[in-house]
SEPA-91788 format. One record per residue (C-alpha): residue number from 0; residue in three letters; chain; x, y, z. Coordinates in pm, whole numbers, plus 50000, padded with zeros to 5 digits. Layout:
<nodes>
+-----+--------+--------+-------+-------+-------+
! num ! residu ! chaine !     u !     v !     w !
+-----+--------+--------+-------+-------+-------+
! NUM !    ala !      A !     X !     Y !     Z !
...
+-----+--------+--------+-------+-------+-------+
</nodes>
This chain:
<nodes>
+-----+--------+--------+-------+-------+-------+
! num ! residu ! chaine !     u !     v !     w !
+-----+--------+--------+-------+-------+-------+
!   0 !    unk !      A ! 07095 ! 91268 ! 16809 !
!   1 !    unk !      A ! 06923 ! 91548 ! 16662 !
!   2 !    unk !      A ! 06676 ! 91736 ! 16901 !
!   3 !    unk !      A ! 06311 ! 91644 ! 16751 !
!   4 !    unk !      A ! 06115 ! 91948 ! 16619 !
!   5 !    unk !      A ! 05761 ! 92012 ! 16662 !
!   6 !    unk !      A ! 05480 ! 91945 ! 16437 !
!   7 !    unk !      A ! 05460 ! 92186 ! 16131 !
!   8 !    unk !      A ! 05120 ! 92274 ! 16195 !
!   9 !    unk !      A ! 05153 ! 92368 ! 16606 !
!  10 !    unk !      A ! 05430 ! 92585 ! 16457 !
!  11 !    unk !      A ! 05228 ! 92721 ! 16187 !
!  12 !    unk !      A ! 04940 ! 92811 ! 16394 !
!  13 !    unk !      A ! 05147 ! 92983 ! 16680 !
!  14 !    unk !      A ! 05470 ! 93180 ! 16537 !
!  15 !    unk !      A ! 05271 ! 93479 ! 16392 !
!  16 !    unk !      A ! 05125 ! 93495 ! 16758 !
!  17 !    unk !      A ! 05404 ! 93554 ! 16948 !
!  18 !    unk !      A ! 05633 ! 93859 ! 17008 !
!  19 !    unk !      A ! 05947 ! 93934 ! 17121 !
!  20 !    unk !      A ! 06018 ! 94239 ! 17343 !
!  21 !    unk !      A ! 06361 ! 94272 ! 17479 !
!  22 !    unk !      A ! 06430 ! 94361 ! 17852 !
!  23 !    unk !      A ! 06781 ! 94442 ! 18031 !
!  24 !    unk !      A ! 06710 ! 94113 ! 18176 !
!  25 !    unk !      A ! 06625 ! 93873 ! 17903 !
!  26 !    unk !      A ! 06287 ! 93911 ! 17730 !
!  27 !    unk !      A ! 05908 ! 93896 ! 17745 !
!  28 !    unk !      A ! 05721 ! 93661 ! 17488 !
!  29 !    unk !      A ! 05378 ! 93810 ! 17444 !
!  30 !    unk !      A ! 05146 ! 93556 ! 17290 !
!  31 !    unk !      A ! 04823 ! 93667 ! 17127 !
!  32 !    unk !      A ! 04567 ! 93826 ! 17050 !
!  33 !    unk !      A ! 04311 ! 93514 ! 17165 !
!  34 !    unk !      A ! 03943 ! 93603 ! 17179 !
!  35 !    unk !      A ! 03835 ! 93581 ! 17500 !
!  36 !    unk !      A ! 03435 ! 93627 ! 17570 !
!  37 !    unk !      A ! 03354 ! 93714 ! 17887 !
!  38 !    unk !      A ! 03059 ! 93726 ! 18135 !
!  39 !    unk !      A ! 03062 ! 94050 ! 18258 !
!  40 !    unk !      A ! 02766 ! 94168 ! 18508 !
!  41 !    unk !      A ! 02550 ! 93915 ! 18292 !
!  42 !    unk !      A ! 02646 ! 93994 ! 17937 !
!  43 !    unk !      A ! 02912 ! 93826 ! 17708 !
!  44 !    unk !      A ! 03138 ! 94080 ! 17644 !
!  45 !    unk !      A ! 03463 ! 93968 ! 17382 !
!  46 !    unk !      A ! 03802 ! 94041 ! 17447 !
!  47 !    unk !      A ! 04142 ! 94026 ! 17323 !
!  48 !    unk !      A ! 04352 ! 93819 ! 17591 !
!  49 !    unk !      A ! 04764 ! 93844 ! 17587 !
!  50 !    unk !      A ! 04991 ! 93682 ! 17812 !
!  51 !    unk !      A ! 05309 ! 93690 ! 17879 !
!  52 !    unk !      A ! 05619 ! 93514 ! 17988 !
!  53 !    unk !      A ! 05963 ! 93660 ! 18099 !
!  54 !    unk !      A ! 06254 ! 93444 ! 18040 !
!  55 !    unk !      A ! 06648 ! 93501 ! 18008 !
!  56 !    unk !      A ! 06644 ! 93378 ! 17633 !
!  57 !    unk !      A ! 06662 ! 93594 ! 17382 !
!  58 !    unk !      A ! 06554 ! 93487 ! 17043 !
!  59 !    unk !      A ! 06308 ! 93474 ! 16741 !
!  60 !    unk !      A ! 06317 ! 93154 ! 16736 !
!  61 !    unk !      A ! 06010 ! 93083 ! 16899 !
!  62 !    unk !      A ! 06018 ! 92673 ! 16882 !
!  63 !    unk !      A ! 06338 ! 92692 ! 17087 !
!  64 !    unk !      A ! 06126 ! 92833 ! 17406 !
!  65 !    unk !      A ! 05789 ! 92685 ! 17321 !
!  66 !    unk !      A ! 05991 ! 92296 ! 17335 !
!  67 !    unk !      A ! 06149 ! 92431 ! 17723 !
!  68 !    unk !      A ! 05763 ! 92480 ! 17852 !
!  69 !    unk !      A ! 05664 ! 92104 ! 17921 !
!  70 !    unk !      A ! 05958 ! 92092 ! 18142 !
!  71 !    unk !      A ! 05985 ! 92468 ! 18292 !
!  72 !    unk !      A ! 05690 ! 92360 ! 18546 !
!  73 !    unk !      A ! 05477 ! 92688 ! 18459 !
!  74 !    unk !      A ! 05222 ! 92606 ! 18663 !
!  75 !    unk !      A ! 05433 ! 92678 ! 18962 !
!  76 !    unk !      A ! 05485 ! 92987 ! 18868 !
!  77 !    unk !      A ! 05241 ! 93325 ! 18760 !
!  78 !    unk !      A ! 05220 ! 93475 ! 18459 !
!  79 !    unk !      A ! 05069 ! 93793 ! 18365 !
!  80 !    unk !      A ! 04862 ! 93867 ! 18111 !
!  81 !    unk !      A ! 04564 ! 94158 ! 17982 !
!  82 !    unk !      A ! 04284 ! 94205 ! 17814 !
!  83 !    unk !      A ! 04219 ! 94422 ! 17544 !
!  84 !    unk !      A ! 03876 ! 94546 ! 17454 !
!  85 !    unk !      A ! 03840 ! 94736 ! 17091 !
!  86 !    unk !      A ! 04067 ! 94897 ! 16878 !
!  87 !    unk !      A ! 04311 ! 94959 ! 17141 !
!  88 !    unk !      A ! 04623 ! 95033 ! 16900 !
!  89 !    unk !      A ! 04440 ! 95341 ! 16706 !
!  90 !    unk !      A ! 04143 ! 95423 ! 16937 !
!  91 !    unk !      A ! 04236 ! 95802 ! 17016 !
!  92 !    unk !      A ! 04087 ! 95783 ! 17387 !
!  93 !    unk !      A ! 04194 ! 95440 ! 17562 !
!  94 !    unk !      A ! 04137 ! 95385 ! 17926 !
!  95 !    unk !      A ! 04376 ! 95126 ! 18102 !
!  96 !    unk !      A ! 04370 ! 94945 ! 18445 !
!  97 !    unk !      A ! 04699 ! 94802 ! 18607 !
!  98 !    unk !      A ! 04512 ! 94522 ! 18805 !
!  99 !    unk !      A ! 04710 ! 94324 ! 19089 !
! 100 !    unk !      A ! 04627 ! 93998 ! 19143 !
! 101 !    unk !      A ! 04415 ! 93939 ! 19473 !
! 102 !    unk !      A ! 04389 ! 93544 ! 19513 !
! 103 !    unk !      A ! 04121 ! 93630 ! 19805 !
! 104 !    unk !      A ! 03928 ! 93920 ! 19641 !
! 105 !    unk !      A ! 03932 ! 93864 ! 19282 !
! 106 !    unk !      A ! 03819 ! 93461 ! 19350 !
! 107 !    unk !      A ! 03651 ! 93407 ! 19657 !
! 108 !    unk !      A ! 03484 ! 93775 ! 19666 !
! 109 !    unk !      A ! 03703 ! 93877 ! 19974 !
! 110 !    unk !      A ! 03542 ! 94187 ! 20150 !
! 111 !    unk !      A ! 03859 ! 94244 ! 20339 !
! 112 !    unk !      A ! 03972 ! 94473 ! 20027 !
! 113 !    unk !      A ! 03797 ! 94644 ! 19712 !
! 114 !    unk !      A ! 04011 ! 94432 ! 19464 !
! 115 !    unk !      A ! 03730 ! 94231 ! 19319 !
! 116 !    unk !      A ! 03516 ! 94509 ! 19312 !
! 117 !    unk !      A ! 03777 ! 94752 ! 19101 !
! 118 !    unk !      A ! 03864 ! 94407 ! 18853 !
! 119 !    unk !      A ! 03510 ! 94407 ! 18750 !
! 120 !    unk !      A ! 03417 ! 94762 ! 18766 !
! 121 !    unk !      A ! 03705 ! 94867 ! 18597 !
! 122 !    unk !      A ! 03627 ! 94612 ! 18306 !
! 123 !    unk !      A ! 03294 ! 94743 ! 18267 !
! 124 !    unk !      A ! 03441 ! 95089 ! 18271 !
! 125 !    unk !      A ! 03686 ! 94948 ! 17979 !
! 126 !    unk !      A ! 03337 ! 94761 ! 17784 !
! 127 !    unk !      A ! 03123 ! 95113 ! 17833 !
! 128 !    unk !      A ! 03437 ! 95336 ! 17676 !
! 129 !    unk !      A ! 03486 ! 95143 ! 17379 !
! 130 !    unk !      A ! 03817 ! 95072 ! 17413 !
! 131 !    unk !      A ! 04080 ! 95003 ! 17641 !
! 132 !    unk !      A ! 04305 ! 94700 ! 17811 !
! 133 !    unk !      A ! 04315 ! 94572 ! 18174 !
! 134 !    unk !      A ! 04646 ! 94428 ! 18266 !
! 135 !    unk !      A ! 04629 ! 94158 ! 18520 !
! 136 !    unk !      A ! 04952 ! 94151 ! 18726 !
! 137 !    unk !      A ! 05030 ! 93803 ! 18872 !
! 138 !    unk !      A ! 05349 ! 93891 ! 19088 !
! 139 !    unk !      A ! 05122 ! 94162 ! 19266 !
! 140 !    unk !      A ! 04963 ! 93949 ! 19525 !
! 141 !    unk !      A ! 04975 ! 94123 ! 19878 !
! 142 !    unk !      A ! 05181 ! 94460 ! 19738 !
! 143 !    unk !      A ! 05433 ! 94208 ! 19621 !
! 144 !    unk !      A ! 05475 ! 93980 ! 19918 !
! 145 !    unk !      A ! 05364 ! 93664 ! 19779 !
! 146 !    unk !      A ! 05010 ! 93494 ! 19893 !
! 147 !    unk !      A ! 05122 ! 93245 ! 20170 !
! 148 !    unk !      A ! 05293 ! 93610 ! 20318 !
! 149 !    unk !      A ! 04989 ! 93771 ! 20274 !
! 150 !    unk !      A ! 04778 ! 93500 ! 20436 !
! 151 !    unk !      A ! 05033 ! 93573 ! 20756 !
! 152 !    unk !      A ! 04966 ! 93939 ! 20755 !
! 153 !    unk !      A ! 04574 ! 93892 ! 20732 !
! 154 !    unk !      A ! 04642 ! 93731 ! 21095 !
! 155 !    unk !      A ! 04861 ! 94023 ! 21180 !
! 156 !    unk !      A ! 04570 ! 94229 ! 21070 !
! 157 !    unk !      A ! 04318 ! 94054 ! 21252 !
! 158 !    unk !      A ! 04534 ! 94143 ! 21536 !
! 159 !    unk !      A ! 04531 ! 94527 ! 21543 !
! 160 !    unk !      A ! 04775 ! 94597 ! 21245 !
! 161 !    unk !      A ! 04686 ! 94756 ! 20938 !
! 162 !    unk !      A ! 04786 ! 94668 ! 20570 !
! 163 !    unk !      A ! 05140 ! 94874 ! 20606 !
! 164 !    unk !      A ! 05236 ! 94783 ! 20960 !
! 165 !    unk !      A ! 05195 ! 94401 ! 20902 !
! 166 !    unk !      A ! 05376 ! 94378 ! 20591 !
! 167 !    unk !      A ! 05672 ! 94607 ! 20766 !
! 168 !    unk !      A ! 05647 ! 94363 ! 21046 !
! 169 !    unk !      A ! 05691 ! 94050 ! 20847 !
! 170 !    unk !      A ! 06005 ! 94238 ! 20697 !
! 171 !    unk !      A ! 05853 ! 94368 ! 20365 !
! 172 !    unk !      A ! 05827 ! 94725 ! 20234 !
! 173 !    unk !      A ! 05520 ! 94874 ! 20250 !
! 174 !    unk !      A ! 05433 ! 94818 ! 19847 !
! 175 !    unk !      A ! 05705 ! 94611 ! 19640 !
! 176 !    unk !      A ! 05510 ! 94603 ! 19338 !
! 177 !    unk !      A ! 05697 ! 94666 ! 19003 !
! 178 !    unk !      A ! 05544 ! 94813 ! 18667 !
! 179 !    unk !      A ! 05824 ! 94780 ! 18404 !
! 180 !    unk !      A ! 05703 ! 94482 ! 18231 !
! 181 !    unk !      A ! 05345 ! 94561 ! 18204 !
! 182 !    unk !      A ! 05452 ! 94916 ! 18081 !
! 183 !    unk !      A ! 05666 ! 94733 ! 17819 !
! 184 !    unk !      A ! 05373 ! 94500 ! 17657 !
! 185 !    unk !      A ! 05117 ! 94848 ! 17700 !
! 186 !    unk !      A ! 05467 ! 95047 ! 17472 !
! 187 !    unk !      A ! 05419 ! 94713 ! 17244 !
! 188 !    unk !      A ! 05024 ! 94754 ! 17211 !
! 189 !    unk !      A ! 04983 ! 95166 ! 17249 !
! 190 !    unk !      A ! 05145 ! 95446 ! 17088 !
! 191 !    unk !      A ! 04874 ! 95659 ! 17172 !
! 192 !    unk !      A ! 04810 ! 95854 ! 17560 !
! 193 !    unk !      A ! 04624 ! 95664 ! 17770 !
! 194 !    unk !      A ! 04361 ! 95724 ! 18065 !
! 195 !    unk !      A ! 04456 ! 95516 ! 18381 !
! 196 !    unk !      A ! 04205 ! 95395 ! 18581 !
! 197 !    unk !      A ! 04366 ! 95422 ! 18961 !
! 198 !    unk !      A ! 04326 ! 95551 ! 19303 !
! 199 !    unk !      A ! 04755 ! 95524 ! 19341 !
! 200 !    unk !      A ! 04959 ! 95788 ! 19249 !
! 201 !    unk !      A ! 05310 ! 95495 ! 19249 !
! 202 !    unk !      A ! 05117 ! 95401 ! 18878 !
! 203 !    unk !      A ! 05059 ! 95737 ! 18771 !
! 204 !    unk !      A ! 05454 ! 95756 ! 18821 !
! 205 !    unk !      A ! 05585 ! 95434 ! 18718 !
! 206 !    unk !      A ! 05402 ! 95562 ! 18364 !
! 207 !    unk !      A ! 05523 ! 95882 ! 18370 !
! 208 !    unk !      A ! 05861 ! 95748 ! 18425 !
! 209 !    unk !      A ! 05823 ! 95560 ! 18160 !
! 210 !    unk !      A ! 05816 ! 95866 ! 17921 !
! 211 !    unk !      A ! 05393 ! 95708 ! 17882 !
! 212 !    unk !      A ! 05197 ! 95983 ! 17761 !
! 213 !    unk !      A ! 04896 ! 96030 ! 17991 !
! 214 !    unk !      A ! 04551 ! 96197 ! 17885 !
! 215 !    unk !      A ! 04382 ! 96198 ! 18231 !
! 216 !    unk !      A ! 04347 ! 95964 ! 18572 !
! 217 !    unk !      A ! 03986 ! 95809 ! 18659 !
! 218 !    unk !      A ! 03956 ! 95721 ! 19016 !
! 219 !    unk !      A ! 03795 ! 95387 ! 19128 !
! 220 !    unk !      A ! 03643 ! 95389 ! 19467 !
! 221 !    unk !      A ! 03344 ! 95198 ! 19572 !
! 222 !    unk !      A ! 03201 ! 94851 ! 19773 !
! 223 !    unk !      A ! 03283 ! 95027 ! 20102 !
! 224 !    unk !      A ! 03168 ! 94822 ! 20385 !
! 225 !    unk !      A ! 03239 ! 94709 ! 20797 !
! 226 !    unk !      A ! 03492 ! 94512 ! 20644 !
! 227 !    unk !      A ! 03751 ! 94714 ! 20438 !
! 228 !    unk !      A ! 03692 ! 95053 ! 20580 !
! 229 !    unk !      A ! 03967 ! 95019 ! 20765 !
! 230 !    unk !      A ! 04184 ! 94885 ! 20486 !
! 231 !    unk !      A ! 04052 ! 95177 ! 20233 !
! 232 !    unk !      A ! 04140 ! 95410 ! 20499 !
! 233 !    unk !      A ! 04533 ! 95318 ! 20509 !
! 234 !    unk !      A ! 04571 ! 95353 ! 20131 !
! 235 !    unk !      A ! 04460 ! 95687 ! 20158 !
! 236 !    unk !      A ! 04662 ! 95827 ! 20508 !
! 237 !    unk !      A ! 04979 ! 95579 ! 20519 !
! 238 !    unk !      A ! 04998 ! 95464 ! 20124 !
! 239 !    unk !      A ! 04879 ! 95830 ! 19969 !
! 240 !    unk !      A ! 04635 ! 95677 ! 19765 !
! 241 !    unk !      A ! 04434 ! 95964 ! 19598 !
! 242 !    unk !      A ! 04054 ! 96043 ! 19697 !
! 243 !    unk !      A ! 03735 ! 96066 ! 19516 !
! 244 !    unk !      A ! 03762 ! 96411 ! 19427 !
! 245 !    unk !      A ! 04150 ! 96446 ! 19394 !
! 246 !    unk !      A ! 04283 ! 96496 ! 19030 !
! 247 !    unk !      A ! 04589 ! 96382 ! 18886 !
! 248 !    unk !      A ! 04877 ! 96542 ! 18965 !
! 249 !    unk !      A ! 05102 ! 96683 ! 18692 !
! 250 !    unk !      A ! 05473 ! 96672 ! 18942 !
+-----+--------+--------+-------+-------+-------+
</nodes>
């Protein structure tokens, strides 16, 4: 029996939407632009929202992987996705911010770490430029460990570890995190250099390795209290995160 296509119109509305970028592993379907308005510190500020979704199929024949997502169980799984705010294709000067998800700071308002703070800030930042794109990274949580891992180290932490020793002592690396896909949709987006909002020099590289031009590095420090000082302090002395003042590095 033949397999049943989908409605004309669903089809209609979605395959200009959708691109395909090829990966050594399979692809990434970016679908957008959506508008997306946004409260931001009080204001309604509108976006451009993209996500994305990696898959081992490679095609252009988009109703072939928009029939396997009822069944693929999504939900289970993250997917990443950014905002873009202005002309962020031509826009000479574009400032971007490579965002990991934090379940506990960017939600609840965590003061354990400065991750909510930096999403919004650096948003604002984004608004107040005139252009630029934040890319939200869903397989981030916890450096890469996963949240129920993370959850584990908080005890750890509440226990006399800091960030690096309990994720070394539940058997992770220090910071697993991985760029390459986010640094393929900015390729798909951006032509132009780019201004990366970031305190960690690991981004800096992963774009420079990327052969990403780079105009300049804005640092994003701030909502310092009892509760993270601790935590601020081991990005700086046991992760190298860069300080207020430090520039970014050209090696």
């Amino acid at each position: 029996m033949a397999e049943a296509k989908l409605d004309s119109k669903v089809m209609s509305l979605l395959e200009n939407k959708i691109q395909l970028i090829e990966t050594e592993k399979g692809a990434i379907y970016l679908v957008g632009p959506i508008k997306l308005p946004v409260n931001l510190y009080g204001e309604t500020v509108e976006f451009q929202w993209y996500c994305w979704l990696n898959c081992d199929t490679v095609t252009d024949n988009y109703e072939q992987i928009i029939k396997t997502l009822s069944s693929a169980n999504l939900a289970e799984h993250q997917q990443s996705s950014v905002l873009v705010y202005g002309d962020f294709a031509e826009n000479d000067e574009a400032l971007i911010r490579m965002h990991s998800i934090c379940h506990t700071g960017d939600i609840f308002g965590s003061k354990r770490c400065d991750c909510g703070f930096q999403l919004k800030q650096s948003m604002k930042m984004i608004v107040k430029h005139g252009t630029g794109a934040l890319f939200y990274l869903a397989n981030h949580e916890g450096r890469g460990i996963g949240l129920f891992s993370k959850a584990m180290a908080y005890i750890l932490q509440e226990n006399g570890f800091d960030t690096v020793e309990a994720n070394e002592g539940l058997g992770f690396v220090d910071d697993a995190r991985n760029y390459d896909d986010a640094i393929l949709v900015l390729k798909r987006l951006r032509k132009k250099p780019v201004t990366l909002i970031t305190n960690n020099p690991k981004k800096l590289a992963a774009l420079k390795d990327a052969g990403l031009p780079l105009n300049d590095r804005i640092p994003l420090w701030g909502d310092i209290s009892e509760y993270n000082e601790k935590y601020l302090q081991t990005k700086v002395n046991r992760s190298g995160h860069l300080r207020q003042n430090e520039g970014c590095p050209n090696d």
